[in-house]
MARPAMAR-818210 format. One record per residue: residue in three letters; y negated, z, x negated of N, C-alpha, C in turn. Coordinates in steps of 0.02 Angstrom, whole numbers, plus 32768, in hexadecimal, padded with zeros to 4 digits. Atoms other than C-alpha are relative to their C-alpha. Layout:
% MARPAMAR-818210
ALAYZXYZXYZX/...
END
This chain:
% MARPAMAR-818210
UNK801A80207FC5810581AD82C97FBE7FDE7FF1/UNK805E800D8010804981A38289801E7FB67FD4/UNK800380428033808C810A81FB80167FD68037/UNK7FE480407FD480F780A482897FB77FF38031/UNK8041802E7FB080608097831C7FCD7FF07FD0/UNK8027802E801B7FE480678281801A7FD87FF6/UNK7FFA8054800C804A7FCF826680177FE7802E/UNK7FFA80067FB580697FB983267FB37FF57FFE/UNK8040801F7FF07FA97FAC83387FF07FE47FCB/UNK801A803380407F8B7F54828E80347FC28020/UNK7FC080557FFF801E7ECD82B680017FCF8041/UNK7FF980287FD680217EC4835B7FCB800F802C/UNK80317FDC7FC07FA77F3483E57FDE801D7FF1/UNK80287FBD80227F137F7D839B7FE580258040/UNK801C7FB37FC87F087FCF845480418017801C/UNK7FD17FD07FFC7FB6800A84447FF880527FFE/UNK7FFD7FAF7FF97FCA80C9847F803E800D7FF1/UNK7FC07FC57FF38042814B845B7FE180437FFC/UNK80137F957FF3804F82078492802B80198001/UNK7FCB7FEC7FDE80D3826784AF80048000804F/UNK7FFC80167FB18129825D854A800180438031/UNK7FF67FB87FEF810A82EA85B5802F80128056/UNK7FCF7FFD7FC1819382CB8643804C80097FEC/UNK7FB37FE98008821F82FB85E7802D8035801A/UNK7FD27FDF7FD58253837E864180397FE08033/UNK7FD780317FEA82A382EB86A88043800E7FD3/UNK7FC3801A8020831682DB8623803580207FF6/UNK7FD87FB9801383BE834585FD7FF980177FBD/UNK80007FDC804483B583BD8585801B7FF07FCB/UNK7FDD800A80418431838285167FE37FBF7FE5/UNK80378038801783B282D685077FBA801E7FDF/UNK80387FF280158327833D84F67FFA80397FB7/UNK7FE17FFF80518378839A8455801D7FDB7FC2/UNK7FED8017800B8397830A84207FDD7FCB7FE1/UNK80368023801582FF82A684167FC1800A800E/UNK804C7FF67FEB824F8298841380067FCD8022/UNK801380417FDF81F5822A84927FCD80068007/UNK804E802C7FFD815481D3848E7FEF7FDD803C/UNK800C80397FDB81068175851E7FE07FCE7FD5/UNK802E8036802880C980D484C07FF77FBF8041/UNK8020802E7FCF80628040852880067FB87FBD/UNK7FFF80158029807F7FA884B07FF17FB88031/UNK7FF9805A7FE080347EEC84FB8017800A8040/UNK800D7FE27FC480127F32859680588023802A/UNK7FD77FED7FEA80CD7F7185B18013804E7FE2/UNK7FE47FB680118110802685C0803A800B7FEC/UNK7FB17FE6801E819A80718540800A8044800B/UNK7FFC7FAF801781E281048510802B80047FC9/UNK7FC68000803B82168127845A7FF980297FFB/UNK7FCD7FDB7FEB8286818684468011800C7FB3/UNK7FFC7FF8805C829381D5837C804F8028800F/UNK7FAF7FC27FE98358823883637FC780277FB7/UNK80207FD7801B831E82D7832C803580137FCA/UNK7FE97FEB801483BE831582E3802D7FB97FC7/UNK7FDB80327FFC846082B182CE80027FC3801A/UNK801B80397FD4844A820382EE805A7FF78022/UNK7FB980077FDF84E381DF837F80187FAF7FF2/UNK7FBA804E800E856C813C83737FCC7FDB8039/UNK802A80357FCD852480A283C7802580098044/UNK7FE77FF87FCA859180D684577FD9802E802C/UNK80247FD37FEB85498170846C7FA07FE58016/UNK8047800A80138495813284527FE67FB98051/UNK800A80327FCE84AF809084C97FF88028804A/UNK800A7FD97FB884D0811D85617FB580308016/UNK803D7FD38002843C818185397FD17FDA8017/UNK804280257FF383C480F2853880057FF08045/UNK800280147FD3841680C185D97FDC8039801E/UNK801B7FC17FDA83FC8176862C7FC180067FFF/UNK80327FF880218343816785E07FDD7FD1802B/UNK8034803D7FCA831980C08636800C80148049/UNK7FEF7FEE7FAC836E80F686E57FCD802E8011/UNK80197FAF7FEC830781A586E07F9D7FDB7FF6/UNK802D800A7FEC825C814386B97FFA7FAD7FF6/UNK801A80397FF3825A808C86D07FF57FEA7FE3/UNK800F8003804C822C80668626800E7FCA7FB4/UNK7FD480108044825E800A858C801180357FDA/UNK7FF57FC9801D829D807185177FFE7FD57FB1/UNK7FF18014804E8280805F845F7FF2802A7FC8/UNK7FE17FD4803582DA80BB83CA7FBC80047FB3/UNK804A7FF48033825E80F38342802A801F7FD3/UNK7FEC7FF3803882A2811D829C7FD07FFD7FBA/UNK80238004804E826B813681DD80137FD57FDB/UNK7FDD8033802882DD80DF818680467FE88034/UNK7FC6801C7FD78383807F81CF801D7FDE7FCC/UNK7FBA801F8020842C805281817FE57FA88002/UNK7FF180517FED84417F7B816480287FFB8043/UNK7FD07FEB7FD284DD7FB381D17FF18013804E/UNK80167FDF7FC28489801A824E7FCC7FBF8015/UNK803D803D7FDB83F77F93826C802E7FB8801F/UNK7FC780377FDE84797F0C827F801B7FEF803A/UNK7FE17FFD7FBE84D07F5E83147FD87FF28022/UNK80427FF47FCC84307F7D835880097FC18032/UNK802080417FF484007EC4835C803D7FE28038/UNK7FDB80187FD184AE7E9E83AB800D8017803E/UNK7FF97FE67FAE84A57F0D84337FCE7FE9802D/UNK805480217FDF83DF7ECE84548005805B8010/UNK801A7FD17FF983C37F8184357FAE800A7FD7/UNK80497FF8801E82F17F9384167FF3803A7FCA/UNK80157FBA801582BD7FF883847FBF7FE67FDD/UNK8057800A802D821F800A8307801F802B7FBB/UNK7FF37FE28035823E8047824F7FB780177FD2/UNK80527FEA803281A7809B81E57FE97FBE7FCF/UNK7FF68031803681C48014815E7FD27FC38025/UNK8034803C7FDB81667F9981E280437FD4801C/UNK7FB380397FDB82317F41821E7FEB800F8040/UNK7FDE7FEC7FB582417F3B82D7801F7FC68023/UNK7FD780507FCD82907EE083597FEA801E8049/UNK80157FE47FB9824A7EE183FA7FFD7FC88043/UNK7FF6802F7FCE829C7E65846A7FD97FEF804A/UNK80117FEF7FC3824F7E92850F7FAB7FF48004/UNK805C80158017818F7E4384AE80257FD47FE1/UNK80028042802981DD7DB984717FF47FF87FC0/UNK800B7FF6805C81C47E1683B18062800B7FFC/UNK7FB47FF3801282757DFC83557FE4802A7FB2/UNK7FFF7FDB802D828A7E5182AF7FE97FCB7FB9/UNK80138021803782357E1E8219801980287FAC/UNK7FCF7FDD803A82B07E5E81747FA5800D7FCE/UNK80337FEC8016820F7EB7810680067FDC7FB4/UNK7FEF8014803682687E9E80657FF97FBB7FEE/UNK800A8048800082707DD5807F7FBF7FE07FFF/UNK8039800A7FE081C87DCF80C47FE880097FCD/UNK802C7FE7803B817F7E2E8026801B7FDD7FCA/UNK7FEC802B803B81E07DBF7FAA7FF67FAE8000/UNK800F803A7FFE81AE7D2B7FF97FA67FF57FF8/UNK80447FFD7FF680DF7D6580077FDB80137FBE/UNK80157FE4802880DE7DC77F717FF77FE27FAB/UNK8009802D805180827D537EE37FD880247FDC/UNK80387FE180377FEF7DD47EB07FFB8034802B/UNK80017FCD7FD47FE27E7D7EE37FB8800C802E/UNK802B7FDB7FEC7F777EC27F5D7FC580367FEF/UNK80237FC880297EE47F3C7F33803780478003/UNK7FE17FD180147F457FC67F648045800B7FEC/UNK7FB88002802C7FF17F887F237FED80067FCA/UNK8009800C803F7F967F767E887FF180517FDF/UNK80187FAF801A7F4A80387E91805180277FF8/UNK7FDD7FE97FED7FEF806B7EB580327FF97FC1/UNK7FE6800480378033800B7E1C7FE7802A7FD7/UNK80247FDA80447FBA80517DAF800D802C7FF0/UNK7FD97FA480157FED81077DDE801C80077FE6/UNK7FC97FE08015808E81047DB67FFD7FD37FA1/UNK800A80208046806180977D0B7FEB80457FD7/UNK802E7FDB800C7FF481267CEB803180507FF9/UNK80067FC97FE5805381BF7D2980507FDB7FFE/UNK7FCE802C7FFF8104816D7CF6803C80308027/UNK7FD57FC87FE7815482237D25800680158048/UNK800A7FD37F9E811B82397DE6803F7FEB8017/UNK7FCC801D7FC38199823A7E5D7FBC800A8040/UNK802A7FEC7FCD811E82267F0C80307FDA8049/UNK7FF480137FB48138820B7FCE7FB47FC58011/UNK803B80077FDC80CF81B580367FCB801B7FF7/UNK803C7FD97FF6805E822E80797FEA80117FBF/UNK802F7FE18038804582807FC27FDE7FC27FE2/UNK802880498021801981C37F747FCC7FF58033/UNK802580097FDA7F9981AD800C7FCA80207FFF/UNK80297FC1800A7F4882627FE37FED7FE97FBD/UNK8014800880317F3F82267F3F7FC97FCF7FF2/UNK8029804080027EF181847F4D7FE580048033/UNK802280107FAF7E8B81A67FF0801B7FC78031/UNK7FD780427FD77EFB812A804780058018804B/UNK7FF07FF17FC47F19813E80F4805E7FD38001/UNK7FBA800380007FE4813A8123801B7FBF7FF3/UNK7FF680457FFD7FF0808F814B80107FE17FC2/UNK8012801D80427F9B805680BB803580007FC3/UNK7FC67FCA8033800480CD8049803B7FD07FFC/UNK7FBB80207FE880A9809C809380007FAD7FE2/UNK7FF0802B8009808A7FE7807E7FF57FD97FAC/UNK80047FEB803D80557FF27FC7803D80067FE5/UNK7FC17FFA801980F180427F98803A7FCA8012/UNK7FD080527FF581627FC67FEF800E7FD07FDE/UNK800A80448037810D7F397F798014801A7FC3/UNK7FE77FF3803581397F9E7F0280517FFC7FF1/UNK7FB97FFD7FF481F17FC67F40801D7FB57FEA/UNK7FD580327FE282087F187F7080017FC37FC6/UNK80018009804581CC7EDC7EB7803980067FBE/UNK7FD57FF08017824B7F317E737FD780367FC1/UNK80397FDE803B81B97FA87E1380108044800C/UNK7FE07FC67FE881F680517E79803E7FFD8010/UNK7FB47FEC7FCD829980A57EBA7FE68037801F/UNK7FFE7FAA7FDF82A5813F7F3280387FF68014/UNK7FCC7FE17FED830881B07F797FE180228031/UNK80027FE37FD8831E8201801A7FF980417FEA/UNK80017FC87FFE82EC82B080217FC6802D8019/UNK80427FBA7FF8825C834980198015800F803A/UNK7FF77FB87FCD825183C5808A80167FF38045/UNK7FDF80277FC98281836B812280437FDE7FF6/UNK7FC8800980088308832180D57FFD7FA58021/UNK8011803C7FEB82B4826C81147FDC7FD17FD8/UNK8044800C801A8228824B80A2801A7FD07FAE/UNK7FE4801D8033823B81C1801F7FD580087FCB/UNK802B7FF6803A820481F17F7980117FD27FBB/UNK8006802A801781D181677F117FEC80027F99/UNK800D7FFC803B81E781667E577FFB7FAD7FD8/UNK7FF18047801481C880C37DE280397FFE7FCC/UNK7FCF8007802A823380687D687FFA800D7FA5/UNK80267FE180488233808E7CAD7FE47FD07FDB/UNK80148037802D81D280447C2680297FD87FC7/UNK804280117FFB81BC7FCB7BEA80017FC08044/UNK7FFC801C7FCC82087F6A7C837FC98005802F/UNK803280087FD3818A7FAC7CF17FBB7FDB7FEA/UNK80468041802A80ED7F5C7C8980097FBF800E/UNK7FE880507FF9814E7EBD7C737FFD7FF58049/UNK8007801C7FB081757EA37D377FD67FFF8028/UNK80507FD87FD980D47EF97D7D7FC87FBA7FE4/UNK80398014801B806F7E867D0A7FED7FC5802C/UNK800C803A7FDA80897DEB7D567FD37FF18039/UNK8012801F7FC2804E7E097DFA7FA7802A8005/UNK80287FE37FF37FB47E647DC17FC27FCB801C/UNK803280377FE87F087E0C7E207FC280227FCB/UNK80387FD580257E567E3A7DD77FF18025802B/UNK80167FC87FC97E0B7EDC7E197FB27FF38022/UNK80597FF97FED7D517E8C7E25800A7FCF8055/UNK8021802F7FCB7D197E4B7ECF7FE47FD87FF6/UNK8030802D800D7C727E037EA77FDC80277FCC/UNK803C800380547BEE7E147E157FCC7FF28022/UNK803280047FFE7B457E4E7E3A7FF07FFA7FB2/UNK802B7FE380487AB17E657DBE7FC88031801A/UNK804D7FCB7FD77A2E7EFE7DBC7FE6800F7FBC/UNK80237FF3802E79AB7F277D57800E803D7FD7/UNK7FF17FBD802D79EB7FE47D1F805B80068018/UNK7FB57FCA7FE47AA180427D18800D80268028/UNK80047FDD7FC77ADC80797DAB8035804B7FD4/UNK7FF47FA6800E7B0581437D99804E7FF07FF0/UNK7FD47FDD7FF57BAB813A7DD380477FB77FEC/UNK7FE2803F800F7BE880957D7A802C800D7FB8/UNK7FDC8000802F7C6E80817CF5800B7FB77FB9/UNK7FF0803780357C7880157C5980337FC48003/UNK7FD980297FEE7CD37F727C747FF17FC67FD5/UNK800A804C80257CEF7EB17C507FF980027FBB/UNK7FFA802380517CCC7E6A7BA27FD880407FD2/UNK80187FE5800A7C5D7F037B87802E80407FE8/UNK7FD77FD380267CF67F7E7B8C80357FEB7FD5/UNK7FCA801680317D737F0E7B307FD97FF97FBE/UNK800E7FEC80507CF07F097AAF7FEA80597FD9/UNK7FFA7FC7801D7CEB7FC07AA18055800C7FE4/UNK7FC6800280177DAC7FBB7A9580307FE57FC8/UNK7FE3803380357DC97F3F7A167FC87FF17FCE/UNK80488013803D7D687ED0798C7FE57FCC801D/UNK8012803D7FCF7D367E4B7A187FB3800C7FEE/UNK804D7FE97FF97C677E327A087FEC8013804C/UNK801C7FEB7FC17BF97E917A977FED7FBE801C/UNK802B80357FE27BAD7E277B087FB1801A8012/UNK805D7FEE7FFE7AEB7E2B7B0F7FE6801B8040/UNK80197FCE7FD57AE17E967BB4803B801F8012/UNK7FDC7FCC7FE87B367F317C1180247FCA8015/UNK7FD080107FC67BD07F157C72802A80348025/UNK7FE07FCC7FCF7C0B7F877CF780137FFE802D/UNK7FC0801C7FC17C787F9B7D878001804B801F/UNK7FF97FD87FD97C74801D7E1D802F7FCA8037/UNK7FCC80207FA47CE380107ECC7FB27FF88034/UNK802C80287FED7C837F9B7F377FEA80108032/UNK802A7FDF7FC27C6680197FBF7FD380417FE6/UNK80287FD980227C02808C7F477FC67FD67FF4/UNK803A80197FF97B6980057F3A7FD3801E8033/UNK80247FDC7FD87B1F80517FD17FDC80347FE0/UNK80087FC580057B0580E87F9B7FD980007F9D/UNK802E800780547AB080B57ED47FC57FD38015/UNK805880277FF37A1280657F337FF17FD47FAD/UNK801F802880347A0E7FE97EAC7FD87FC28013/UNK80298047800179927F4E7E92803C7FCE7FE1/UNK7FEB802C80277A077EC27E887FEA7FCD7FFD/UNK8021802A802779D07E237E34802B7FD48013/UNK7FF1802D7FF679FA7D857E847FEE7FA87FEF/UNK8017804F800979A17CF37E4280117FF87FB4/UNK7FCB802F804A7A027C877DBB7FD97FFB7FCB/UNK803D80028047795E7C6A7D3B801580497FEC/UNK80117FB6800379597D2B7D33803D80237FED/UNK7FB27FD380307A117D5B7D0B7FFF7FD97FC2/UNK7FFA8032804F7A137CC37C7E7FD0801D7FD3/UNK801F7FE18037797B7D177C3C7FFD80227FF4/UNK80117FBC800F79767DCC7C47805480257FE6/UNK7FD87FE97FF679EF7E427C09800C803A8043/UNK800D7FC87FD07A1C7E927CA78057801A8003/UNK7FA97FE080147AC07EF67CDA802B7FD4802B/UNK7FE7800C7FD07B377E957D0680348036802B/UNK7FE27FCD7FCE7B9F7EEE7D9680497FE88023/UNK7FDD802F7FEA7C417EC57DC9800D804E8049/UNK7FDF7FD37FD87C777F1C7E7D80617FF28017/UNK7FB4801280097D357F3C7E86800D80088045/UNK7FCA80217FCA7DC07F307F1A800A806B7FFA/UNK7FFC7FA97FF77DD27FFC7EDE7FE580277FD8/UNK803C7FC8801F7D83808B7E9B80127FFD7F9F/UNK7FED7FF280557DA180757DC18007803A7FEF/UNK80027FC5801A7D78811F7DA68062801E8021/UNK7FBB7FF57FEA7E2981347E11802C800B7FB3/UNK7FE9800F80407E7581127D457FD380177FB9/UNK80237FFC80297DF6811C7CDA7FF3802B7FCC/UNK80087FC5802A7DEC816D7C247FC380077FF2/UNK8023800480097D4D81A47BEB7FB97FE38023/UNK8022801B7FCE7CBD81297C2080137FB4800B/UNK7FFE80507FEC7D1A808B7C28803F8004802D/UNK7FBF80027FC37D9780427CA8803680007FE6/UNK7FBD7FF080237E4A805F7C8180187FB67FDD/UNK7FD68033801F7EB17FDA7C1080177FD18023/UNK7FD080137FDA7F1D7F9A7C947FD47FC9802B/UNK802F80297FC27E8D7F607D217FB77FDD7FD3/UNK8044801C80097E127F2A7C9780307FC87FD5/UNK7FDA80357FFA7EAC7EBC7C5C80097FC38035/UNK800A80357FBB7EB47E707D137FD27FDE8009/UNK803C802180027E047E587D167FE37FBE7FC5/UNK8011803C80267E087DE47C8A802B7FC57FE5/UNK7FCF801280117EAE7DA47C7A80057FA68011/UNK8012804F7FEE7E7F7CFD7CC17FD27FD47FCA/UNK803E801280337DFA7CCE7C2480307FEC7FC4/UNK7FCB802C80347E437C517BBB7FCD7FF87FA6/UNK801A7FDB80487DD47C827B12803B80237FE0/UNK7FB57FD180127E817CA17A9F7FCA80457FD4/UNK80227FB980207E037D287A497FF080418038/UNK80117FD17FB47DF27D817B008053800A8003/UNK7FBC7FFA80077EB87D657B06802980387FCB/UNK7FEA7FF3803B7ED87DAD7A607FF180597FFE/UNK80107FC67FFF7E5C7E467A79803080298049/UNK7FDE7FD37FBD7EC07E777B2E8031800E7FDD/UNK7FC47FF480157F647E647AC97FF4803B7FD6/UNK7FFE7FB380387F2A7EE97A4D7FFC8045801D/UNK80007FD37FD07EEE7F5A7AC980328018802E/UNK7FD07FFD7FEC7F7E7F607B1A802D80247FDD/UNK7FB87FEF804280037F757A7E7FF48042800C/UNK80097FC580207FB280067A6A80218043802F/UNK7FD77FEC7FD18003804F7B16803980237FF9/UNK7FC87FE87FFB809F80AC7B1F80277FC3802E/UNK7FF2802E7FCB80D480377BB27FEC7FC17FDB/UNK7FF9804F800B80C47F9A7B5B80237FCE7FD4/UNK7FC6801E802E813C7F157B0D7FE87FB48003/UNK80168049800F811C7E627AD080287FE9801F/
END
């Protein structure tokens, strides 16, 4: 419930409500063993979705219920699910039966929202990943053995559900993961990736760089990690470059009270640090004190120096996960 109304107020109503509905006693028992119900307020109109708790019933069955549902409160009624058949969503659409799917699908005739296919949508948008499609790649680059859900990838990466959820998707919809229905509920899709060295190769493409922007400060911040031309020349035989280079997540500046150094004479002349702030936390990957292989590849992968080219390629080989 908690992943569908964040992309109900991200998509469409960020003063969309839902609660449960607490007038079900109205309803007959054999409805109210049957489903959950929510009151939801969506664009100033009142629903009621309606989750099947158990067995989901035949569109026959299901079309009488919703009727009994609108007669008893006046209502729209709209079907809330996790996942949904091609098959099952199909009928839906031909009956102009309203539902909502976790995945972010719905159809909701009665707002003038029709159904937007996720899979199409993400193969038509998806030219460079997202920050957290990209954290999400990295994991499983990293961690080639997890099988995870949702919720546990969200716990992992401080994500909130949403977030999580739509992460994996880009991944799904990439063709970089598979899952399977299951865990303890017997609902829960647990998301494993594909093997190497396919996943490298396909993943690579759409990687972006992890830096935001590039300060400069006069000292090393505490809680900063080795990066840019500074860690590819610890990795390889590339020359240093004549000052630091480091990289924290770009909501950790607050909190390192640094002096940063903004006037252009003064970076050209001094060695100061440069600083790059990222899109996510580096240390998330990170061996030792430099940023991981993978995101300090992204970060430079655009630098047409074939001696900057040459040193990523080596760094790389050296991978388990990697193939020319």
């Amino acid at each position: 419930m908690m992943v569908a109304e964040s992309y109900l107020k991200e998509n469409i109503d960020e003063d969309l409500t839902v609660e449960p509905w607490h007038k079900k006693n109205r309803f007959p028992l054999f409805l109210r063993n049957s489903y959950h119900f929510y009151d939801m307020k969506i664009l100033e109109t009142q629903c009621i979705l309606m989750e099947v708790i158990h067995e989901m019933p035949n569109i026959d069955q299901l079309q009488k219920h919703i009727k009994q549902i609108k007669n008893l409160t006046d209502c729209h009624v709209v079907l809330l699910y996790k996942t949904l058949s091609r098959y099952r969503r199909k009928t839906l659409i031909e009956r102009r039966i309203p539902f909502v799917i976790e995945d972010g699908q719905m159809y909701l005739p009665f707002l003038g929202l029709d159904l937007k296919k996720a899979q199409e949508q993400a193969e038509q948008e998806l030219k460079r990943f997202t920050a957290p499609a990209q954290v999400a790649y990295l994991y499983f680059l990293y961690h080639k053995d997890d099988v995870v859900n949702m919720t546990k990838f969200a716990e992992k990466m401080g994500f909130n559900h949403m977030t999580a959820s739509r992460a994996l998707n880009d991944l799904y919809h990439a063709n970089l993961v598979t899952y399977e229905v299951g865990g303890k509920t017997g609902r829960s899709k647990e998301y494993k990736r594909i093997p190497d060295p396919d996943y490298f190769v396909i993943g690579r493409k759409y990687l972006s760089t992890p830096v935001r922007r590039t300060i400069y400060t006069r000292t090393r911040p505490v809680g900063a990690l080795t990066a840019g031309f500074e860690a590819l020349a610890g990795l390889s035989m590339i020359n240093p470059p004549d000052h630091p280079v480091m990289a924290m997540h770009g909501k950790q500046l607050d909190e390192e009270h640094l002096e940063i150094v903004k006037n252009q004479d003064m970076i050209k002349d001094t060695q100061l640090v440069e600083l790059q702030l990222w899109h996510y936390d580096p240390k998330l990957f990170a061996k030792k004190q430099h940023v991981d292989v993978m995101s300090l590849y992204a970060s430079l992968k655009e630098e047409t120096d074939e001696r900057v080219e040459q040193a990523l390629e080596t760094i790389l080989r050296g991978e388990s996960w990697y193939t020319d």
